[in-house]
C-alpha positions as CSV (number, residue, x, y, z in Angstrom):
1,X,56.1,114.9,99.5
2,X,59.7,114.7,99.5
3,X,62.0,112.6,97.2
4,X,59.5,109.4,97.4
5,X,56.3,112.2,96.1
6,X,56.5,111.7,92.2
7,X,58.7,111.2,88.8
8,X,60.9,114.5,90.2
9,X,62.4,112.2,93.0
10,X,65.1,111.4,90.6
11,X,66.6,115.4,90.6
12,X,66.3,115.0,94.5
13,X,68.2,111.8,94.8
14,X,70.9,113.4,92.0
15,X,71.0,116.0,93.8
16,X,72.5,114.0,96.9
17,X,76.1,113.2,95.8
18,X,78.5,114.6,98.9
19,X,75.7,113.7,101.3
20,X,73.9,110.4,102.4
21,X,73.2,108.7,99.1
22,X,71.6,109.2,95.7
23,X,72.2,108.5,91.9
24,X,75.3,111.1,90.8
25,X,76.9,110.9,87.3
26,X,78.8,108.3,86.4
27,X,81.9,110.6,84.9
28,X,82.2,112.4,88.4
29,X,82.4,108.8,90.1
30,X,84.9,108.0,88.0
31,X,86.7,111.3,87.6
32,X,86.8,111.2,91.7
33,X,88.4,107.8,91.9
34,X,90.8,108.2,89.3
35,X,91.4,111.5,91.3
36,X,92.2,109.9,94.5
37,X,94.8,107.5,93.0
38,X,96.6,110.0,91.8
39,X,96.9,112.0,95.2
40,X,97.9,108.5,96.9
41,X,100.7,108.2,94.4
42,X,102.0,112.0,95.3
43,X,101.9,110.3,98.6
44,X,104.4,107.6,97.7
45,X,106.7,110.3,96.3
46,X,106.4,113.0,99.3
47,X,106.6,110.0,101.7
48,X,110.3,109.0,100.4
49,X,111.1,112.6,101.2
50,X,109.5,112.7,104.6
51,X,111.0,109.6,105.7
52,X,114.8,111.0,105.2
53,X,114.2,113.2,107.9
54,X,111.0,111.5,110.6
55,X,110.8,107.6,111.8
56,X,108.0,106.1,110.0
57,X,106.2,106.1,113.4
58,X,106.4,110.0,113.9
59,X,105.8,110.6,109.8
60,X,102.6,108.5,110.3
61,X,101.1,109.9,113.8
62,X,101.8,113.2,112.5
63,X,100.0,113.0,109.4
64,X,97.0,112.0,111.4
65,X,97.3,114.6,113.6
66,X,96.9,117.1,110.6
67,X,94.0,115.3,109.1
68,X,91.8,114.9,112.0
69,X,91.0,118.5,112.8
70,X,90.8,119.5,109.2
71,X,88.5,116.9,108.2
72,X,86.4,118.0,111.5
73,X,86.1,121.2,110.5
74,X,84.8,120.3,107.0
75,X,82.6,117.5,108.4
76,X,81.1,120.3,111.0
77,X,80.9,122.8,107.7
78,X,78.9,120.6,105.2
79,X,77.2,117.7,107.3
80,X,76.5,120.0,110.9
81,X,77.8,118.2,114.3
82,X,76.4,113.8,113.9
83,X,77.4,111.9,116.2
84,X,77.1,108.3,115.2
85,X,75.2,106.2,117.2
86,X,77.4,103.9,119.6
87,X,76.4,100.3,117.7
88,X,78.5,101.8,115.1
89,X,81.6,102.4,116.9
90,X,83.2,99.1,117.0
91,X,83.0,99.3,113.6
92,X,84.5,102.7,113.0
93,X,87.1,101.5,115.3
94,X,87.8,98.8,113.2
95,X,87.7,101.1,109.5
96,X,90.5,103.6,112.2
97,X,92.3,100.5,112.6
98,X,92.4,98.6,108.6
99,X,92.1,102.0,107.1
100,X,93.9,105.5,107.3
101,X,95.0,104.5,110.7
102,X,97.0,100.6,110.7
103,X,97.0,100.3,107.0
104,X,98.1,103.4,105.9
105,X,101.0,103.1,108.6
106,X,101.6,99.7,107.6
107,X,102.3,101.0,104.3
108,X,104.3,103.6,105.1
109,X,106.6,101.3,107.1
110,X,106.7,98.9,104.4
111,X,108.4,102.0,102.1
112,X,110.7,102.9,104.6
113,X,112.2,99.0,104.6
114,X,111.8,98.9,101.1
115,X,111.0,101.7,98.5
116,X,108.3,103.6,96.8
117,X,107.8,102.1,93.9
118,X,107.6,98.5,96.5
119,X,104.7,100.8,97.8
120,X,103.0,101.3,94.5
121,X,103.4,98.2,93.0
122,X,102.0,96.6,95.6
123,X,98.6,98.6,95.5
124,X,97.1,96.5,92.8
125,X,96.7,93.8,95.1
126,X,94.1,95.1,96.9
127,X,91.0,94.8,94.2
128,X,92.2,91.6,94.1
129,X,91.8,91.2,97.4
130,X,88.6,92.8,97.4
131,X,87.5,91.0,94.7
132,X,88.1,87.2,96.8
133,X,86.3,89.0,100.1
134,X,83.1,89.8,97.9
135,X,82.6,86.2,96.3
136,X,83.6,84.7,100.0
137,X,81.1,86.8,101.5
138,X,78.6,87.1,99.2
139,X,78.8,90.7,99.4
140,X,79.0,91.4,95.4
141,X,78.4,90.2,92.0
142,X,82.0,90.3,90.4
143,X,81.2,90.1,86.4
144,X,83.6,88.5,84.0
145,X,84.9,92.2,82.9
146,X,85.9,93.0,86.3
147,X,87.5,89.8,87.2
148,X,89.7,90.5,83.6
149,X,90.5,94.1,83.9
150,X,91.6,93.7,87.5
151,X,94.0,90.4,86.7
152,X,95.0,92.7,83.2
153,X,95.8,95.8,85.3
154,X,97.7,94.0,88.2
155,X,99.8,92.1,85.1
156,X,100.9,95.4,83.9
157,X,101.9,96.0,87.3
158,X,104.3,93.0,87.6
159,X,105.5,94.0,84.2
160,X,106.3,97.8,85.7
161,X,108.3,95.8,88.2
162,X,109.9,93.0,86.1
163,X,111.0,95.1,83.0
164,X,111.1,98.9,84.9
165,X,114.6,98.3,86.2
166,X,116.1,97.1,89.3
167,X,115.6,99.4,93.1
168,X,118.9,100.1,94.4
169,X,119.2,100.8,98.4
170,X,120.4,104.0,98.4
171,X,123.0,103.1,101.0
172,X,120.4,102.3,103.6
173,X,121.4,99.8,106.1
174,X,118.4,99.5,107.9
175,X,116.5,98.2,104.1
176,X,114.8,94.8,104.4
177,X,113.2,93.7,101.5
178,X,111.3,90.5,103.4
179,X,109.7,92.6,106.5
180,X,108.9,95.7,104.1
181,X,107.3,93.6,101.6
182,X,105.1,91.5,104.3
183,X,104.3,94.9,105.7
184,X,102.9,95.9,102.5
185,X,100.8,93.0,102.0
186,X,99.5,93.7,105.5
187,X,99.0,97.1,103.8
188,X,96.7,95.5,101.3
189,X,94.5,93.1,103.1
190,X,93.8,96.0,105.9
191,X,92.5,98.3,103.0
192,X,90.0,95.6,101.0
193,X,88.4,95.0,104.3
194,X,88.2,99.0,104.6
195,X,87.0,99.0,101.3
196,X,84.1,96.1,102.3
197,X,83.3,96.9,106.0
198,X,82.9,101.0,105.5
199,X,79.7,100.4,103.1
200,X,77.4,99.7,106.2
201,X,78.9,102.8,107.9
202,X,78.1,105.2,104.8
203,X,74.5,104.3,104.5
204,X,73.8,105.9,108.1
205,X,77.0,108.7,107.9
206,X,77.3,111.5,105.9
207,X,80.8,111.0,104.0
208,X,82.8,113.9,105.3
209,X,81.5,112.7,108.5
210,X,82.3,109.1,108.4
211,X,85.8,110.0,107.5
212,X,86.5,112.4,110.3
213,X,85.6,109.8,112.6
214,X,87.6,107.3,111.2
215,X,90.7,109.3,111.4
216,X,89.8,109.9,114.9
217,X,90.0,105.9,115.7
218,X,93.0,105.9,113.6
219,X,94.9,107.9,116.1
220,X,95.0,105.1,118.3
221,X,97.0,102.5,116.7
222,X,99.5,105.8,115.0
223,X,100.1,106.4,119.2
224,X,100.4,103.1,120.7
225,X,102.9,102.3,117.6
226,X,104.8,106.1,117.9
227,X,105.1,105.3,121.9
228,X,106.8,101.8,121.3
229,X,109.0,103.0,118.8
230,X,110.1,105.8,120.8
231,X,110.0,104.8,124.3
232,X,113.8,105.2,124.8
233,X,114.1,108.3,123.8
234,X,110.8,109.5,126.1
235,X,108.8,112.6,125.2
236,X,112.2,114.3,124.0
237,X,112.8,111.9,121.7
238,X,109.7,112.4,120.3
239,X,109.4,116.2,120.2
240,X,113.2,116.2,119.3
241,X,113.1,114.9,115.6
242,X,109.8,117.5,114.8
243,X,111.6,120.3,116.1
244,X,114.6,119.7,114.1
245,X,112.7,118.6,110.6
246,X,112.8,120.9,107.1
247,X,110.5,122.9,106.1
248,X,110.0,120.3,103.9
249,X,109.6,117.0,105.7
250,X,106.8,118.8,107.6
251,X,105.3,119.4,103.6
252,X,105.4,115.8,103.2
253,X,103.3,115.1,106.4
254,X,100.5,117.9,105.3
255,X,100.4,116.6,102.1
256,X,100.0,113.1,103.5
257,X,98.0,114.1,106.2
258,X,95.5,116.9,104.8
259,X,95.3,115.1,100.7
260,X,96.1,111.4,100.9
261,X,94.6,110.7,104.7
262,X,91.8,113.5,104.2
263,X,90.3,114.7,100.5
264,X,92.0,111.3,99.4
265,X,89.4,108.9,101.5
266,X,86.5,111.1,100.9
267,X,86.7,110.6,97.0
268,X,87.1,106.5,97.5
269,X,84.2,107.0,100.2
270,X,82.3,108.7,97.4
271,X,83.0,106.0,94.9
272,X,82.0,103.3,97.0
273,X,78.4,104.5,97.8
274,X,77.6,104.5,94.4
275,X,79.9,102.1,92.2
276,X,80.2,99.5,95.0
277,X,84.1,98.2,97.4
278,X,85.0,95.9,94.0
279,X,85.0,98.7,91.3
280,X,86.2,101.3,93.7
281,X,89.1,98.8,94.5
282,X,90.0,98.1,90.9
283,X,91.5,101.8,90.1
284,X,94.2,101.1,92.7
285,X,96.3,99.6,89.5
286,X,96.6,102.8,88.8
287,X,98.5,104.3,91.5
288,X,102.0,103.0,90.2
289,X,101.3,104.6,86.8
290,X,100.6,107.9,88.3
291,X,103.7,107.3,90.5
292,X,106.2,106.6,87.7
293,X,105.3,109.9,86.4
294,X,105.6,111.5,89.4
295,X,109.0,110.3,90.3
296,X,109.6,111.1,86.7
297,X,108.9,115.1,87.4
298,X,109.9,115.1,91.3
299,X,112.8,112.7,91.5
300,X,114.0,112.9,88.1
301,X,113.4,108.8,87.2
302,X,113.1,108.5,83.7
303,X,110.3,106.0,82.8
304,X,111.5,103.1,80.8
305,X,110.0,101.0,78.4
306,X,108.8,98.5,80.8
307,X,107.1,100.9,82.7
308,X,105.6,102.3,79.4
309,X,104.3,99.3,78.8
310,X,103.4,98.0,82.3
311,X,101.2,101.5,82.5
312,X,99.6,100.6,79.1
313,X,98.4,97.5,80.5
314,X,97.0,99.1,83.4
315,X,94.6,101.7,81.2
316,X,93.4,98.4,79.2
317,X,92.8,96.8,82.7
318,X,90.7,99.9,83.7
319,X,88.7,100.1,80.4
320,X,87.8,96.5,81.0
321,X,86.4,97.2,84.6
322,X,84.4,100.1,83.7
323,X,82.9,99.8,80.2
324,X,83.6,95.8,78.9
325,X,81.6,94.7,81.3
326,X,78.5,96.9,80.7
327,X,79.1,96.4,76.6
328,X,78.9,92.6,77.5
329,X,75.1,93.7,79.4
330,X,75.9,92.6,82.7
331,X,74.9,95.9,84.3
332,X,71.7,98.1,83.9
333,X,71.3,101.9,84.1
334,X,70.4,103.6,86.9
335,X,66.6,103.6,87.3
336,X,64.2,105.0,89.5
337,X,60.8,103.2,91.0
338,X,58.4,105.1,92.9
339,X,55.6,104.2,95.5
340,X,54.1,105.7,98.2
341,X,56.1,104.2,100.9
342,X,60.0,103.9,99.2
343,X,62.3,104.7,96.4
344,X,64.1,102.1,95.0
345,X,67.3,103.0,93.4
346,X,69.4,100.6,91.3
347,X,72.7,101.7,90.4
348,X,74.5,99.5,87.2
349,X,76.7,97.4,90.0
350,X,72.8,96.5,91.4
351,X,73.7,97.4,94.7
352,X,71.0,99.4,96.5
353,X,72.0,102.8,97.3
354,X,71.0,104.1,100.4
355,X,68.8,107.4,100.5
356,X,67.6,109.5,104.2
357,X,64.6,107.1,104.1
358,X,64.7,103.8,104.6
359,X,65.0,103.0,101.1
360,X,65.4,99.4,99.4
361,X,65.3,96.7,97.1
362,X,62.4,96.6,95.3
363,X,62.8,92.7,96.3
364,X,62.7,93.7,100.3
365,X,66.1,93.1,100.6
């Protein structure tokens, strides 16, 4: 009778990884996180392109604009037509507005007055972040191990930045270190509560689902911030930069639209049903090793030794997070109980992962 029927409920709840919930293997959790830092990093890189040619505000509207119908389409294709109920739409309003919508443009602003490496180094904040939302809250156990692997992977961050070599301007007049920086913190703080506030939303949505929506809510912050920007210049002004951009600069805005704001999401989606916001958060440190290496192939920066060694940090700060702890026995295998009523699924994080039927704690919880 289903899942909840006998012993064989564990192969139906495995089987469930891209839809509402179940156990999946621990390698493909972390192969897809690891996976979606490094297509946030090609972001960083591409962006720096896109931006020579498109206002951050155009660069950002338009990557949604090439996100939302794409993820629609694949939502439609795997999950059918849901429409979520309307007590969730404040809050996928709100994951529009922290997430791919405010935050991501937030971040891409904060390049544009800064740089891309500001961008990337600047990532690592938010599992720290995360990490101080979950203890406030009470929304997750943060172990010793995790604690220490995010503070060793956001040190070999600062030492990316302190011993990597200076960030010249490039001849930009318009660069302001002060306003970029506090837009990337902004950056930060709107993504940890993405991170946190999404979980509710994934125990009811499919994933593909839950990010097409998103990006739909996320259109309306990208528009009123694109009108603003260019009410001067009217429609034309608007229309006028697109129709004169590079085959290139319109690249950078699918990439950023159809990778980092589409497949990107629905990998960290993925790794926060099952690993939980504060693990899922602490692989951010690695977007500014994956970025050194990319501006390394695509920009032709050399890494230097402090980024060598600032990257080195970072793997030690993500073995830390992902095995130390569960050496140490903080965490416990997966395991399944059955009844006639419920399945109760324990992932190692103890967080209760949400199957079709109401399943729960074997505590009530």
């Amino acid at each position: 009778m289903g899942c909840a029927a006998s012993r064989s409920s564990a192969t139906c709840a495995s089987s469930q990884i891209a839809g509402y919930g179940g156990a999946a293997p621990r390698v493909l959790v972390l192969c897809a996180l690891v996976g979606a830092q490094f297509i946030f990093s090609g972001f960083h890189v591409l962006s720096a392109i896109g931006l020579r040619e498109l206002a951050p505000s155009i660069f950002s509207l338009l990557r949604l604009l090439i996100a939302m119908p794409a993820m629609f389409a694949l939502a439609v294709c795997h999950d059918g037509w849901v429409m979520p109920p309307l007590r969730l739409q404040p809050l996928l309003c709100f994951l529009g507005l922290t997430g791919v919508g405010g935050s991501m443009g937030l971040g891409i602003a904060g390049m544009y007055y800064t740089s891309a490496i500001n961008l990337a180094i600047s990532q690592p904040l938010q599992p720290v972040l995360t990490a101080f939302l979950t203890v406030a809250l009470k929304i997750e156990r943060v172990s010793a191990g995790k604690c220490a692997g995010i503070a060793i992977s956001a040190a070999g961050c600062v030492a990316l930045v302190a011993l990597g070599g200076g960030i010249e301007g490039g001849g930009r007049p318009w660069r302001s270190p002060l306003l970029g920086d506090l837009l990337l913190l902004c950056n930060c703080v709107g993504m940890a509560l993405y991170l946190l506030l999404q979980k509710p939303a994934l125990r009811e949505l499919p994933t593909f689902t839950l990010t097409a929506w998103v990006l739909a809510w996320g259109l309306l912050p990208m528009a009123v911030w694109c009108a603003v920007d260019q009410r001067r210049g009217g429609v034309a002004g608007l229309l006028a930069p697109l129709a004169n951009a590079s085959s290139l600069a319109w690249g950078c805005a699918a990439y950023g639209g159809l990778m980092a704001s589409g497949v990107a999401y629905v990998l960290v989606n993925f790794g926060v049903r099952h690993v939980g916001a504060t693990t899922a958060a602490s692989f951010v440190p690695l977007q500014p090793f994956f970025s050194a290496a990319l501006s390394a192939l695509v920009l032709e920066e050399l890494p230097t030794p402090g980024q060598a060694l600032g990257g080195a940090a970072i793997v030690v700060g993500m073995y830390f997070v992902t095995f130390a702890s569960e050496a140490a026995g903080s965490g416990a295998a997966p395991r399944l109980s059955t009844s006639a009523s419920k399945v109760v699924l324990l992932p190692e994080d103890e967080e209760s992962v949400m199957l079709p039927a109401a399943c729960k704690r074997s505590d009530g919880r």
